[in-house]
C-alpha positions in Angstrom: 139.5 -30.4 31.6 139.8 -32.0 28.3 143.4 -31.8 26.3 143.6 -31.0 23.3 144.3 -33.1 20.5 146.6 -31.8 17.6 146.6 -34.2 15.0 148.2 -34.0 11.5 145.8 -33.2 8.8 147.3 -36.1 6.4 146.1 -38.3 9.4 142.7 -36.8 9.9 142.5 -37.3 6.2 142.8 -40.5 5.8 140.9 -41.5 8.3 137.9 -39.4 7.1 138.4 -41.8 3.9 138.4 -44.6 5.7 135.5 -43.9 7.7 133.7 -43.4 4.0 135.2 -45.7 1.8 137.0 -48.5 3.5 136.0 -51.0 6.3 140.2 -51.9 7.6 142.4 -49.0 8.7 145.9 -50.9 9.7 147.7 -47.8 11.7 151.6 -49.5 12.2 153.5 -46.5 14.1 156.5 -46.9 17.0 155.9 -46.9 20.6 155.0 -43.7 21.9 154.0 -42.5 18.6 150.2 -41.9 20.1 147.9 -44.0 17.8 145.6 -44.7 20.1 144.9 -41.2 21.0 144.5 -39.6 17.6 142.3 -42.9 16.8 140.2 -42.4 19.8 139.8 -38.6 19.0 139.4 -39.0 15.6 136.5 -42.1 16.3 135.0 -39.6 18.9 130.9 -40.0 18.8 131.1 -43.4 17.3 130.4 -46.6 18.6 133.7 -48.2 19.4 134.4 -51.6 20.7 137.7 -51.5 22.1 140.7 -54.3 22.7 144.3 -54.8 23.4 146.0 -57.3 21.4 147.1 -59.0 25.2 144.1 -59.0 26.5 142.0 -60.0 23.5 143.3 -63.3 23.5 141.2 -65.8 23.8 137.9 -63.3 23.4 135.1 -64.5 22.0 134.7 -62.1 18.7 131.1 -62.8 18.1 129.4 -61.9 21.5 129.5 -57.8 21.4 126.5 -56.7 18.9 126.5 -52.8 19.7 129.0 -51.6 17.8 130.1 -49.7 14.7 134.1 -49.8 15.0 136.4 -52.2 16.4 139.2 -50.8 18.0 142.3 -53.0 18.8 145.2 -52.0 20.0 148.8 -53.4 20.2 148.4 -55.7 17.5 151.4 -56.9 17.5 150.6 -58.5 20.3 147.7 -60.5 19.0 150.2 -63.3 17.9 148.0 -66.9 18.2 147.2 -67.7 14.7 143.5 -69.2 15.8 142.8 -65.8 17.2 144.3 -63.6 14.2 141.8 -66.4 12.1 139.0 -65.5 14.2 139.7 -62.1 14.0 139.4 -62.7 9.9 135.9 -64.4 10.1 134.5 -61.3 11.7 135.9 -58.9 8.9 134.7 -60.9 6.3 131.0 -61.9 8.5 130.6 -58.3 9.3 130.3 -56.1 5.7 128.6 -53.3 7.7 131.6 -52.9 10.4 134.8 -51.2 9.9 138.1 -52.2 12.1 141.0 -50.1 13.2 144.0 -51.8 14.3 146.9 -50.2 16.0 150.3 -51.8 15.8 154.0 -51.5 16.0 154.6 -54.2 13.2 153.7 -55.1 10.1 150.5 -56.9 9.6 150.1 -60.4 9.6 149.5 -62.7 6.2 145.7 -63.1 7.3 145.1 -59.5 6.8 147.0 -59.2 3.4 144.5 -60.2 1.3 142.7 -57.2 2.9 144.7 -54.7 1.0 143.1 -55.4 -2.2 139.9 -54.6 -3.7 138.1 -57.4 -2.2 138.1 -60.5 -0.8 136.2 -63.8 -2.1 135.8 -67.4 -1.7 136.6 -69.9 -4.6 134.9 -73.4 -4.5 136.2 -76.5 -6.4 134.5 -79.4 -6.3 137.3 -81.3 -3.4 137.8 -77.7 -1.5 137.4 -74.4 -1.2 140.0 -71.1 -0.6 138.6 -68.0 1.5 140.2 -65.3 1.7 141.1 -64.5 -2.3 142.6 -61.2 -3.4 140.4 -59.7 -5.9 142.7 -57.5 -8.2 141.9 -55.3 -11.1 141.8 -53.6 -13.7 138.5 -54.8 -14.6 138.7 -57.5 -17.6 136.4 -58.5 -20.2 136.0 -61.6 -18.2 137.1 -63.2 -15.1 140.1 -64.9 -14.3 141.4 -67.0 -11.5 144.9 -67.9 -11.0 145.6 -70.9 -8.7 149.3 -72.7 -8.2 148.8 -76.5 -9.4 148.9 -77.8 -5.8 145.8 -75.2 -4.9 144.4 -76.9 -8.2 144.3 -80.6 -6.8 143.5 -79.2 -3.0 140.5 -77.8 -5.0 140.0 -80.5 -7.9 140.3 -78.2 -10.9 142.0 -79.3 -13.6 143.8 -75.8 -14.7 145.9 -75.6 -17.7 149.5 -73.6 -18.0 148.4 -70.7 -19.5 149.8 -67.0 -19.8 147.2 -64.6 -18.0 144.1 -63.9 -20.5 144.7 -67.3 -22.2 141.1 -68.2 -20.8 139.6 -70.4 -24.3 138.5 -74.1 -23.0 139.6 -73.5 -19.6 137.7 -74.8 -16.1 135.0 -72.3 -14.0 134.6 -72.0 -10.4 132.2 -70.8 -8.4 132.9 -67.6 -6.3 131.7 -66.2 -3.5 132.3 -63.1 -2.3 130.3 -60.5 0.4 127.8 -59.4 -1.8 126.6 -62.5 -3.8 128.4 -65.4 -5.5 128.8 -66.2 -9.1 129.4 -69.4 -11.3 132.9 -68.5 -13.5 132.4 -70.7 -16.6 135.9 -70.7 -17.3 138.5 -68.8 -16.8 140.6 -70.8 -14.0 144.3 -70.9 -14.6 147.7 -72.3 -13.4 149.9 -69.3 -14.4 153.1 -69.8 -16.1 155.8 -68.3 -15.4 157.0 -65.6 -16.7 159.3 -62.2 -17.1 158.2 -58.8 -16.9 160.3 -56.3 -18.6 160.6 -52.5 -20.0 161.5 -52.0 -23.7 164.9 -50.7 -22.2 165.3 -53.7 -19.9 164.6 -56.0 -22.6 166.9 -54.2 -25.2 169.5 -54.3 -22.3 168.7 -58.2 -21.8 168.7 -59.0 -25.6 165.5 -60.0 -25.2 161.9 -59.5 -26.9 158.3 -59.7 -26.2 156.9 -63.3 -26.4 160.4 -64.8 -26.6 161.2 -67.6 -24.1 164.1 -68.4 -22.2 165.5 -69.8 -18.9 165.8 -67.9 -15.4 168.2 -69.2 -13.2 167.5 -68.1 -9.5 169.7 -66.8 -7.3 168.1 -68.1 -3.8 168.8 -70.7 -1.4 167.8 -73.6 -3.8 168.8 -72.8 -6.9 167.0 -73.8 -10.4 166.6 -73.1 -13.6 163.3 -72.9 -14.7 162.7 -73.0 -18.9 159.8 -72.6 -21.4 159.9 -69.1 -19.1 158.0 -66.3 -21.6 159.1 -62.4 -21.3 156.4 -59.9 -21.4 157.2 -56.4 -22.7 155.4 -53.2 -21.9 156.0 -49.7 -20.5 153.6 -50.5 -17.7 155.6 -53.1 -16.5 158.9 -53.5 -13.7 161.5 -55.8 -14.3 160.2 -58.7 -12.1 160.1 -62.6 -12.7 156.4 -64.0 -11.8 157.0 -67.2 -10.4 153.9 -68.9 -8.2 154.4 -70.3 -4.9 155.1 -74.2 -5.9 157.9 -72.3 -7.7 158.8 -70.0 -5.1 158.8 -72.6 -2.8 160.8 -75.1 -5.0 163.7 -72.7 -5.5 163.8 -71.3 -1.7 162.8 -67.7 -2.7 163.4 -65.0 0.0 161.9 -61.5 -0.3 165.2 -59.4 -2.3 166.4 -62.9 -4.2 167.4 -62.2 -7.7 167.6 -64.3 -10.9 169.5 -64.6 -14.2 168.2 -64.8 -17.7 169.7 -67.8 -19.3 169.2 -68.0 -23.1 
């Protein structure tokens, strides 16, 4: 006799959106929560290849063909970096497949860049970076923002610029899953700035395209100047610092800074 499934409809929901718009559904729910049975009723009459993040280990990811869905569970135990890698270079080698992965954690940095609209490759003429967020909204022309080390790893010579500063700026060429393109300019190392509401800036005694110092709060502290405030209603109050920065000052998810003026 079969049991019965009950599954909640926000669940069966998503997963029908998935299953028509998206190719990575990353299901992160306690022990004893029953992913793996709602996925496996939900993914009933499709071609499923199934692994456990244990067992998976080691698995050569390229040797099953008949398949539709991969289904891995207990991520969180799929830990060695060269197989989470692996796992990448199948996602982004197989644009007709879609992945589910059951977890108890959160997942790791490889699958990040998997949240966003897409994923590409940018090529320099030293190096290359895979794996690429592609955010939106859509611009009048495309930008690339790169730290100054990715710059050298890549041998681009980007300038400072605020985002949509793009005049007499380096291309790249970018490759993504369905083509690649030749960016005539557009690459950027993006400065660092401050986000802010109108009420937060009035609060801060600050205004839009004004510069001043942020001190940062973190386990290395600095004071970074020539920092520019950007004021909008879209925006949250947050500093945008790259990752030479980030890294440079010690930042820790939660750290705060000070405007210095």
């Amino acid at each position: 006799m079969t049991k019965k499934v009950v599954i909640k409809p926000a669940i069966s929901q998503k997963f029908q959106e998935f299953l028509k718009n998206e190719r990575i559904l990353f299901f992160s729910a306690p022990c004893g929560f029953g992913k793996t049975v709602v996925a496996q009723a939900l993914l009933e009459g499709s071609r499923v290849w199934k692994l456990e993040g244990e067992s998976a280990r080691g698995t050569d990811l390229q040797t099953k063909k008949d398949w539709e869905i991969l289904l891995m569970e207990d991520f969180q135990l799929f830990q060695e970096e060269e197989d989470q890698q692996a796992l990448c270079a199948l996602i982004r080698r197989s644009p007709g497949k879609r992945f589910v992965i059951l977890s108890r954690g959160s997942p790791p940095g490889c699958l990040m860049a998997f949240q966003y609209a897409g994923l590409m490759t940018v090529i320099g003429p030293k190096g290359e970076f895979r794996d690429v967020a592609v955010l939106g909204p859509e611009r009048g022309e495309g930008q690339v923002e790169i730290s100054l080390t990715d710059a050298r790893a890549l041998g681009i010579d980007a300038p400072v610029r605020l985002s949509g500063d793009i005049q007499n700026t380096p291309g790249a060429e970018l490759v993504g899953e369905r083509g690649q393109v030749r960016l005539l300019r557009g690459v950027i190392a993006a400065k660092r700035h401050i986000h802010l509401t109108p009420r937060a800036a009035e609060r801060f005694g600050v205004k839009n395209g004004e510069t001043v110092k942020l001190k940062t709060l973190t386990e290395r502290p600095v004071t970074f100047e020539d920092v520019s405030v950007r004021v909008s209603e879209k925006f949250a109050p947050y500093a945008h610092l790259d990752y030479d920065e980030a890294n440079a000052c010690g930042f820790r998810k939660g750290d705060l800074g000070r405007i210095v003026q």
